[in-house]
Every structure is written in C-alpha cells, then in structure tokens.
C-alpha positions in Angstrom: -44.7 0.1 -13.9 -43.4 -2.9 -11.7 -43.3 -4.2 -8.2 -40.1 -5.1 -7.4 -39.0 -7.2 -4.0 -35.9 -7.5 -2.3 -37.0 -10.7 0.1 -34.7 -11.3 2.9 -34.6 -12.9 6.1 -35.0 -9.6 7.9 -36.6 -7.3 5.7 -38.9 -7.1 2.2 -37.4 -4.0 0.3 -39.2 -3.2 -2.1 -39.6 -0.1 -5.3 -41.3 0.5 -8.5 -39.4 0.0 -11.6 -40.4 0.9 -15.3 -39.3 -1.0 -17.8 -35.7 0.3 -18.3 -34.7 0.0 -14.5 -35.5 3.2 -13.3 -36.4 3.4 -9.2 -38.7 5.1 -7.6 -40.5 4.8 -4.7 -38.6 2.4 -2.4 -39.4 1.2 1.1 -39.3 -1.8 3.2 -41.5 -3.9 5.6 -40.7 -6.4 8.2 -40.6 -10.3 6.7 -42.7 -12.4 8.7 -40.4 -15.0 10.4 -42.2 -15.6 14.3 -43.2 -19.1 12.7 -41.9 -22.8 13.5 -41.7 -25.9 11.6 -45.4 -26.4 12.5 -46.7 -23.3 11.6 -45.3 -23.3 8.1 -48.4 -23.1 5.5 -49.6 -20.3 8.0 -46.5 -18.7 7.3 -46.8 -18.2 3.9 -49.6 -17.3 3.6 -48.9 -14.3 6.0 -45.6 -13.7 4.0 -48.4 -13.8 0.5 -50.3 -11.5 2.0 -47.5 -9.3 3.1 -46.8 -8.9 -0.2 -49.8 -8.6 -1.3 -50.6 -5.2 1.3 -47.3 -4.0 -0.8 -49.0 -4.2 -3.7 -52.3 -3.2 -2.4 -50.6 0.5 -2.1 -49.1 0.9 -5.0 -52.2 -0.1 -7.5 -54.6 2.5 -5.6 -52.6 5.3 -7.8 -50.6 3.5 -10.9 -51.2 0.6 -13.3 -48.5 -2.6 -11.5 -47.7 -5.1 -15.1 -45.9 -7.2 -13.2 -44.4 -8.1 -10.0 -41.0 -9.3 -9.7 -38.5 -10.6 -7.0 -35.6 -11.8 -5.7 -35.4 -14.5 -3.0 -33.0 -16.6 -1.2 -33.0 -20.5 -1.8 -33.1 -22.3 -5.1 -35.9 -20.8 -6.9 -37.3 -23.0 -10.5 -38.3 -19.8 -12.3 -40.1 -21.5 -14.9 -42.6 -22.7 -12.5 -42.4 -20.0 -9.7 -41.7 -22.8 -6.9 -38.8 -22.0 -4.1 -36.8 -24.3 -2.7 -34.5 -24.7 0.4 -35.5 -20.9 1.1 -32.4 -19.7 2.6 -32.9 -18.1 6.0 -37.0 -17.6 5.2 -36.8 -21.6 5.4 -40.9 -22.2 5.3 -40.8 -21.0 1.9 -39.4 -24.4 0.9 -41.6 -25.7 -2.0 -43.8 -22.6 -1.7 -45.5 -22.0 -4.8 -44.7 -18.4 -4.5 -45.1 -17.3 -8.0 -48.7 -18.9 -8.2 -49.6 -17.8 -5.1 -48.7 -14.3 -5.0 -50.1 -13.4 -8.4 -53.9 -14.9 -7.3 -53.4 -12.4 -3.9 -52.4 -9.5 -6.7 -54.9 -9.4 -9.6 -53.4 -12.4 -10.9 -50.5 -10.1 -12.4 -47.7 -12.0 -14.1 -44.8 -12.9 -11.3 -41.0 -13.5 -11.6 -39.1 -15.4 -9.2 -35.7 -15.5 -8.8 -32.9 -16.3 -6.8 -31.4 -13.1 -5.0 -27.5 -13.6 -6.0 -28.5 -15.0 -9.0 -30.4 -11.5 -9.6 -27.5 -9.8 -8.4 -25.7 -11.4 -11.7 -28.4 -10.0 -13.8 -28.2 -6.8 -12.6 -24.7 -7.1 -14.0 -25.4 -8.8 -17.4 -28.0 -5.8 -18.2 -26.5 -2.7 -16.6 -23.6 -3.7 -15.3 -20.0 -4.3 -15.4 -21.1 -8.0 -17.1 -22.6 -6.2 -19.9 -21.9 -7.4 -23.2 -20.1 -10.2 -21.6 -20.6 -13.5 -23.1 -19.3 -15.5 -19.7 -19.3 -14.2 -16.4 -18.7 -15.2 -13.0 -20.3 -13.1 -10.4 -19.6 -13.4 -6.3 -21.8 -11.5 -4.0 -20.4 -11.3 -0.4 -22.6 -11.0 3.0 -24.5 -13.5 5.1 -23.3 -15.9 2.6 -21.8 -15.9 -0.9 -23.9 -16.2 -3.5 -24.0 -15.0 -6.9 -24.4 -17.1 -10.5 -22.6 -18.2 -13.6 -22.8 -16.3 -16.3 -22.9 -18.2 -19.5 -23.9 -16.6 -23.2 -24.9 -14.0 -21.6 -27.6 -16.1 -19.1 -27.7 -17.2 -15.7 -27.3 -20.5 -15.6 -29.1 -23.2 -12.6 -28.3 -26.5 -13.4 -29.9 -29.7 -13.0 -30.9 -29.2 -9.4 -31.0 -24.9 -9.4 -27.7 -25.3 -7.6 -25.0 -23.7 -10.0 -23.9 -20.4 -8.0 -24.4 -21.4 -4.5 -20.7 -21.3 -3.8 -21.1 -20.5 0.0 -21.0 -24.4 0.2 -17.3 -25.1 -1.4 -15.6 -27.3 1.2 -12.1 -25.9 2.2 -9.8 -26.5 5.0 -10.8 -29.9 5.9 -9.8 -32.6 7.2 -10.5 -36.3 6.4 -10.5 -36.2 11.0 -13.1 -33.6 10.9 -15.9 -35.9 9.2 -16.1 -37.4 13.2 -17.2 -33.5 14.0 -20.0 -33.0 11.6 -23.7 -33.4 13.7 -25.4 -36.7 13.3 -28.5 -35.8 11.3 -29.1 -35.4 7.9 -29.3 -31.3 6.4 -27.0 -30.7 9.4 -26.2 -27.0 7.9 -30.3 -26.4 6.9 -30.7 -26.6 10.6 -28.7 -24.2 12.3 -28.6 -20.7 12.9 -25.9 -18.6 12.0 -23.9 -18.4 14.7 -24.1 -22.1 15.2 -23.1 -22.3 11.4 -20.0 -20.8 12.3 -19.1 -22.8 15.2 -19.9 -26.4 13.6 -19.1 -26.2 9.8 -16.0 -24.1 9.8 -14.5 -25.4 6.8 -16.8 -23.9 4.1 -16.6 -21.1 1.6 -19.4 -18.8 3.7 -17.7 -19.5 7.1 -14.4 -18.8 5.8 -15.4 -15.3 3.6 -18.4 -14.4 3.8 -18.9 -10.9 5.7 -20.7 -12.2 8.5 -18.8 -14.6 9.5 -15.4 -12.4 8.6 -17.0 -10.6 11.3 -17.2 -13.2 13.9 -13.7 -14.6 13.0 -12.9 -10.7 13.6 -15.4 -11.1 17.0 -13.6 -13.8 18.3 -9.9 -12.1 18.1 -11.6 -9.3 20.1 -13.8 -11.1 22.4 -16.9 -9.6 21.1 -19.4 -11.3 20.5 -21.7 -12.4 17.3 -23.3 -9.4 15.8 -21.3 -6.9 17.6 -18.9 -6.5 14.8 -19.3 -5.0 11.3 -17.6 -4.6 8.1 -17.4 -0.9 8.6 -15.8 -1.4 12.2 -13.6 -4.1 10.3 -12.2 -1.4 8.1 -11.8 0.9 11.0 -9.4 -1.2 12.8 -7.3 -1.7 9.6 -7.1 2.1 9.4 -5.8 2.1 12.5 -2.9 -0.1 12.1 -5.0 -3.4 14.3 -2.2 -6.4 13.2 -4.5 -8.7 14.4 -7.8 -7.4 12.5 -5.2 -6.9 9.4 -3.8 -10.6 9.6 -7.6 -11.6 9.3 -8.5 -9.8 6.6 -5.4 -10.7 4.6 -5.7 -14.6 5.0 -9.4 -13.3 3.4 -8.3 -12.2 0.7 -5.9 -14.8 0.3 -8.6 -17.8 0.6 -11.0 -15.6 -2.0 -8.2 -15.3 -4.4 -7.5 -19.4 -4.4 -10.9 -19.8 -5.1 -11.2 -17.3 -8.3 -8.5 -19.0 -9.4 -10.0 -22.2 -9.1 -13.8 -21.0 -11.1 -11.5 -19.4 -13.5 -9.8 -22.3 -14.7 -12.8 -24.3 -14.0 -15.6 -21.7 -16.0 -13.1 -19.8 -18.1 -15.3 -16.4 -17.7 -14.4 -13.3 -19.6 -14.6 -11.5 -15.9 -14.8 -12.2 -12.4 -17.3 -10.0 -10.4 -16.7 -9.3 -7.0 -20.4 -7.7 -5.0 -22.2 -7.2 -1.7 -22.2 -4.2 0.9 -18.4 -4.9 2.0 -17.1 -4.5 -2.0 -17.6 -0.4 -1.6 -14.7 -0.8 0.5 -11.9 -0.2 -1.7 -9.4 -2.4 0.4 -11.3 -5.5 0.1 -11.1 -5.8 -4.2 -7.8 -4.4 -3.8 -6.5 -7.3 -1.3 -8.0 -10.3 -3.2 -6.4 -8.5 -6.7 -2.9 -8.5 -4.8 -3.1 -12.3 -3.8 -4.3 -13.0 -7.3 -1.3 -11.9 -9.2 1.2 -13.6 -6.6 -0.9 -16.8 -6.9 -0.9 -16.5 -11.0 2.7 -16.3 -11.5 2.8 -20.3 -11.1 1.0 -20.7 -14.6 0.2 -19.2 -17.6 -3.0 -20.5 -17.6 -3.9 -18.0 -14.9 -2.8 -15.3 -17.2 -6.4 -14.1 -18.3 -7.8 -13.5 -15.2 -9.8 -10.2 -15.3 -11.3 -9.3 -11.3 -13.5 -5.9 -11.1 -16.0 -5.0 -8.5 -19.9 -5.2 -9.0 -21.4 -1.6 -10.7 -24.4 -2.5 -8.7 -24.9 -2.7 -4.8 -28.1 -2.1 -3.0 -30.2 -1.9 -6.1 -28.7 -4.4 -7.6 -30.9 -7.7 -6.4 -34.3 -5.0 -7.6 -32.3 -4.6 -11.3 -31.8 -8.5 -11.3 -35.3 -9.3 -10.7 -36.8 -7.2 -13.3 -34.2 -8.3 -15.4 -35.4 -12.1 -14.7 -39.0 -10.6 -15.2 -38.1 -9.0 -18.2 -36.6 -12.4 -19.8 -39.4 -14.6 -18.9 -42.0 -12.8 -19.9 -40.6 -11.2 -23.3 -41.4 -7.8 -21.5 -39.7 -4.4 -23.3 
C-alpha cells in the first residue's frame, strides 16, 4: 500500500493507494501556512512533520512502500528538491523528498509537481492513455498541467515546461511602465493583488479564480465571494453580462490551444480542473475552436476532450510519478 498527498496551499489531502490506483481511505489535514519569510526552515519542518503524523496513522495497521505526492512549484523529481513552491512558498529549495522519508521510516518518496500529476493521471488511466503526445490544461487557482511527450511528462531545462499560467497575453508595450519595481514581482503577491497588477497573463485571464473575480467585479462582489458553480448559475439564468464573460473565456482558451497545438503538435488536447465537470465550459472553448480553425488547415487535427480524472486525479499522478521512478509494479 501507498501514501499518497494532495499538497495544497490550503489543505493536504491525502489516501492510500495499492499499486494499480485503487483509493481508499482518504482524508485531509490543514497545511501549515501561519509562517513568514523569517520563519521559513521552522516551517518545513512543521509541514515534514505534518506529514509525517499522516503517516504515523496509517503504518500502526498496514505495511506504507512508499509515499508519494503532488506539490505545487517546480519540483526536480530526481532529486526530491522543490522549487518556487507555488502558494506554500517556504518550500522553495526544500529538500522535501529527503526530508520526509528520514521523518517516515526512511520509505522511498516521490515528488511531483501537482498539474504535472494531473497529466499522469491521464497518461495511465486516462483519456491520454496510449497517447504518444499529449497536452494537458488543468484549470483553478492557476493553469497548470504538462506536456505530454512519448508518453512522459516532460520539465525542461529549468522544470518549467507546463507552467502555462504565465503566457503573456493582452499586453501592451505602455503596460511595461505598470509592472512593480522589484524583481519576482508576481512571487510576491497574493492573489487578489495578482489579479489587480499583472492582468495580462494566461492565469488572470482563465483561470477559475480569477474568472471569478473578473465575474466579481461585473457584480460588485468582492474576491472570494464568487464561484464557478454560482458562475454557471447565472448563465442558466440568462445573466448577459456573466455570459459575455465567460464567452470572451472561452474564446482566449481556444487562441491558446491553437497556439500549443501548432507549437507541440499533440495527438489530444486535455482540458481539467473542478470547473471542466461543467459541460458548458469544454463545450464553449470546442465552439471557438472550430470558428478560429477554419483560417488554416493546419489547425485541422485538433482533437479537445475533457480530463477522465478530477479530484483523484493529482493522487493517480503521483503514484503514477512514484511508480515510474522507482520501477514499482
């Protein structure tokens, strides 16, 4: 049996898997985050040993061969070493592999980065299976996701290949004057912030949490107080304004699967996260797609489908990523 995490900024889900995916016993803790720049080795080595209380109550009653997660930042899974760390930012350069097996028994550990697992997920089980290229986009706080090729996620030089929530769009040479004077400008603030000073990226343009506060700002509501749920709820009810929003969404997402298709030439474009249940949402970027592919035949190919995956698919990806490194069956 493995220990399988789900790391986010808010919460640690977490199950036990066996070797051929199946779940059982999930639950979730709080992720330590009440920390500053300061503070930062103590920090992980509460989040270490939050993990390791995880694992602590699951090898009382069954044999744990591995542990394996999913994290956000850029994650060298070779060597077990985070990066960046998303929103858990004192993870950066955490050795968290290394650390958390000598807390657990010195288990083997798997590392990997949470959209790229969602892409696993999809090259084992999924709707990427038996695909030899693949391009998989994961929407929510941000977009993530990976690159599918031969079959493998793919990082590049500097773990970077997949992090598409920082593709510039819709700007202007006149905005560089805007951007904050201080280097990692987008590392250092919040979301809501995010929203407010880089609004010509990828994330703050489609990804659902910012859909929402682009939604939020049409209704004077403000951040956090609207979901994708209460998105789709509008729509139902005929809301021009929330309807306008979400088309010009779709439009700006079907540019851009245009542009990685004729860029990565995958086999099949992947479209995940929370908001993908909602039928509407693959259905609106398909209809921009075949206006916007009618200008070439190059475009002709294009294949979009949703992710099979959803919630369990960042706990599939990471014993996937287990599974891979260590030769596991």
């Amino acid at each position: 049996m493995y220990l399988v995490l789900d790391v986010g900024a808010t919460y640690i889900k977490y199950a036990t898997l066996t070797a051929e995916g199946e779940i059982s016993n999930k639950g979730k803790t709080k992720t330590p985050m009440d920390y500053d720049e300061n503070t930062y080795p103590e920090a992980v080595g509460k989040f270490v040993e939050t993990i390791g209380e995880i694992y602590d109550g699951f090898v009382k009653n069954m044999e744990i061969e591995g542990i394996a997660m999913a994290v956000p930042g850029q994650v060298d899974i070779k060597r077990g070493i985070v990066y960046s760390g998303g929103g858990i930012r004192y993870l950066h350069e955490a050795h968290v592999g290394e650390l958390v097996s000598a807390r657990c028994n010195n288990v083997p550990v798997a590392i990997e980065n949470d959209g790229k697992c969602a892409a696993l997920a999809e090259v084992w089980m999924g709707n990427a299976k038996d695909k030899s290229d693949a391009v998989v986009l994961v929407f929510g706080t941000g977009i993530g996701g990976g690159i599918v090729r031969h079959g493998k996620v793919i990082h590049g030089k500097q773990l970077l290949a997949g992090e598409l929530s920082f593709i510039i769009t819709d700007m202007e040479r006149s905005d560089l004057d805007k951007l904050p004077d201080m280097d990692n400008a987008m590392e250092r603030v919040n979301l809501e912030e995010y929203f407010e000073t880089f609004p010509y990226t990828w994330t703050t343009q489609c990804s659902t949490i910012n859909v929402c506060q682009w939604v939020g700002r049409k209704k004077g509501l403000k951040f956090g107080e609207v979901t994708g749920e209460l998105i789709y709820q509008w729509i139902s009810q005929g809301d021009e304004e929330v309807i306008e929003i979400m088309e010009n969404t779709y439009f700006k997402i079907a540019k851009q699967c245009l542009n990685l298709y004729v860029t990565l030439n995958p086999e099949i474009i992947l479209i995940g996260g929370g908001i993908s249940a909602q039928p509407l949402f693959i259905e609106g970027i398909k209809k921009y797609v075949d206006k916007l592919k009618r200008m070439s035949g190059v475009y002709s190919g294009i294949k979009l489908d949703t992710c099979k995956y959803l919630n369990d698919s960042n706990l599939l990806g990471a014993l996937y990523n287990f599974k891979q490194l260590y030769g596991a069956n």
